[in-house]
C-alpha beads as a LAMMPS data file, in Angstrom:
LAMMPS data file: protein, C-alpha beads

98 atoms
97 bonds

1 atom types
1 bond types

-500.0 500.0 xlo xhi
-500.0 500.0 ylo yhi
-500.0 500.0 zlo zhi

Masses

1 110.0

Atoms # bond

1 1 1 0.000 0.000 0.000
2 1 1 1.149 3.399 -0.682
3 1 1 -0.076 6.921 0.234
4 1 1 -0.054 9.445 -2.801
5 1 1 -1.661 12.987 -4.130
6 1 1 -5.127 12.927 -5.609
7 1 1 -4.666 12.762 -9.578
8 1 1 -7.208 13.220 -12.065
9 1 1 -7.768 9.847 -12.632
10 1 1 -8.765 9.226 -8.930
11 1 1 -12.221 10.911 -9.780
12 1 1 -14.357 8.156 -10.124
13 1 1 -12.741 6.493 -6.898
14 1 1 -13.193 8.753 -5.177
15 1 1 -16.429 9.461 -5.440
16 1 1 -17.408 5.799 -4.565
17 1 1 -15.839 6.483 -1.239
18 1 1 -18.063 9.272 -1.277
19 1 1 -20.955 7.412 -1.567
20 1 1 -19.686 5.422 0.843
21 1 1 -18.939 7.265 3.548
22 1 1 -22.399 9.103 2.846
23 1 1 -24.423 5.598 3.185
24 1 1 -22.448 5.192 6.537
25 1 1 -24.300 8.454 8.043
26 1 1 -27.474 7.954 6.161
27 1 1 -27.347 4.877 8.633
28 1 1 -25.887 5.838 11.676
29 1 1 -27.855 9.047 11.759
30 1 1 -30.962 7.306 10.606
31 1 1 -31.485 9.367 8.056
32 1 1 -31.480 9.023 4.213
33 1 1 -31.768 12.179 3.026
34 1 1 -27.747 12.858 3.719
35 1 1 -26.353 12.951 0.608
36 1 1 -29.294 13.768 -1.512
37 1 1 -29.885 11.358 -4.674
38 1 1 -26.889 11.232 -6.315
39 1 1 -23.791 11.955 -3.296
40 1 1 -21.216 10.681 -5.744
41 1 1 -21.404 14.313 -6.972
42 1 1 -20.733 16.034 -3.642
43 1 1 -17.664 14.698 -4.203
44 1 1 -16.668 17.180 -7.120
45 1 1 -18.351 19.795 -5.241
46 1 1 -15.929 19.424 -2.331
47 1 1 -13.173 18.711 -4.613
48 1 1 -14.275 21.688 -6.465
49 1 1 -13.984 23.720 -2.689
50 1 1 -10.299 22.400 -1.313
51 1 1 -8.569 21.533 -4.074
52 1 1 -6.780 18.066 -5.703
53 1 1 -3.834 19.080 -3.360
54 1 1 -5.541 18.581 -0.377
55 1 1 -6.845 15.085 -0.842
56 1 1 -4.563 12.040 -0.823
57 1 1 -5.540 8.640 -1.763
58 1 1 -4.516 5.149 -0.442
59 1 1 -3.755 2.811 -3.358
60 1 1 -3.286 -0.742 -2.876
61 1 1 -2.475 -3.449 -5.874
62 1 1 -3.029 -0.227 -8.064
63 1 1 -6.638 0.478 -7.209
64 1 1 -7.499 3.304 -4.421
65 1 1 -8.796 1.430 -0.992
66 1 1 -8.833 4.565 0.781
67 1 1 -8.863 8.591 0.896
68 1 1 -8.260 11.371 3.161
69 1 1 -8.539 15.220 2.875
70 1 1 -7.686 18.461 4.887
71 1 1 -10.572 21.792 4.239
72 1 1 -10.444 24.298 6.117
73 1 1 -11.499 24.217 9.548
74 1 1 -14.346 26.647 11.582
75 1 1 -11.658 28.583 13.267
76 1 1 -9.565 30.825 11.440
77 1 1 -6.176 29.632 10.524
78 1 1 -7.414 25.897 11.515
79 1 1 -7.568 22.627 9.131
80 1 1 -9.534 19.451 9.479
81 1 1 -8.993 16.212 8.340
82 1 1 -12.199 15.529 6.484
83 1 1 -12.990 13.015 5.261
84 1 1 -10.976 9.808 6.017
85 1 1 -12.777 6.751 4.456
86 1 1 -11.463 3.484 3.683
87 1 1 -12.946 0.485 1.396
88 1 1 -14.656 -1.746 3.401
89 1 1 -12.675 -5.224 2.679
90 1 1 -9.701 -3.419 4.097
91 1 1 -10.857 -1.509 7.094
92 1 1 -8.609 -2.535 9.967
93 1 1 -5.331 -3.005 8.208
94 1 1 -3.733 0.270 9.007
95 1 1 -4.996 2.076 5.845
96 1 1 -6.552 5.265 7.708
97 1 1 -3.899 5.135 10.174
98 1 1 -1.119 5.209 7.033

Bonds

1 1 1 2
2 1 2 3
3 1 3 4
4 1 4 5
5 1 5 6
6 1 6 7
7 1 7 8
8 1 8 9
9 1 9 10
10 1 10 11
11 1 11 12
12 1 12 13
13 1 13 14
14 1 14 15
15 1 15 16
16 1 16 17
17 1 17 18
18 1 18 19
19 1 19 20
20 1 20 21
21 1 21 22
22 1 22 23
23 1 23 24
24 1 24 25
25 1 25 26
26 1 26 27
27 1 27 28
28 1 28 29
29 1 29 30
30 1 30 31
31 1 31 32
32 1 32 33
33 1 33 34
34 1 34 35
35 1 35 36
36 1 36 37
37 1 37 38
38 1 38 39
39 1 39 40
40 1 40 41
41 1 41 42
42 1 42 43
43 1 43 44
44 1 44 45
45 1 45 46
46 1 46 47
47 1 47 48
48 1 48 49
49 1 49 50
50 1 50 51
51 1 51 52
52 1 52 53
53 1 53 54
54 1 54 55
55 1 55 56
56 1 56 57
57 1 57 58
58 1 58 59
59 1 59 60
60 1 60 61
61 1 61 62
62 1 62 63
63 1 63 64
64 1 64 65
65 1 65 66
66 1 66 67
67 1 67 68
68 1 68 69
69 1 69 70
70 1 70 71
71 1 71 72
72 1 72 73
73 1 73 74
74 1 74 75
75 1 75 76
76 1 76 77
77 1 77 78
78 1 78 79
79 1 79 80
80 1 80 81
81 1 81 82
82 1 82 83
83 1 83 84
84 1 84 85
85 1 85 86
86 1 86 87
87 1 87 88
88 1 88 89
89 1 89 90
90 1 90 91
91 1 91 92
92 1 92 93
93 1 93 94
94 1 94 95
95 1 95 96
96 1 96 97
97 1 97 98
């Protein structure tokens, strides 16, 4: 596994971890509206907001298992890491922690 910058060909990727991570709060917040219908495309939105050089990816075997992301955080010269997902068949081998 290796950690590397967001590239253009990460797009559609990445946006399956966004639908992803959104399906994980639709469920543990019990509600389905997060998201919206089509949450894939939030993805470019926040892309679109922090730029390619603030998102990394995790790529295993050559396909991305993983992704993380600083924005800007509510406090004035703060950051947060947002978001951190992680495939689900390899959640618990260190990715996020990598």
């Amino acid at each position: 596994m290796r950690i590397r910058s967001y590239a253009d060909g990460d797009l559609e990727a990445c946006r399956k971890l966004w639908v992803a991570l959104t399906e994980h709060h639709r469920e543990i917040y019990d509600a389905p509206s997060i998201g919206g219908g089509n949450p894939g495309l939030l993805f470019d939105a926040h892309l679109a907001k922090v730029g390619s050089d603030r998102i990394w990816v995790a790529e295993s075997d050559g396909a991305v298992v993983g992704m993380i992301g600083l924005q800007p955080g509510y406090e004035e010269g703060t950051v947060e890491v947002e978001p951190l997902v992680v495939v689900p068949p390899t959640r618990g081998e260190g990715v996020g922690k990598a």
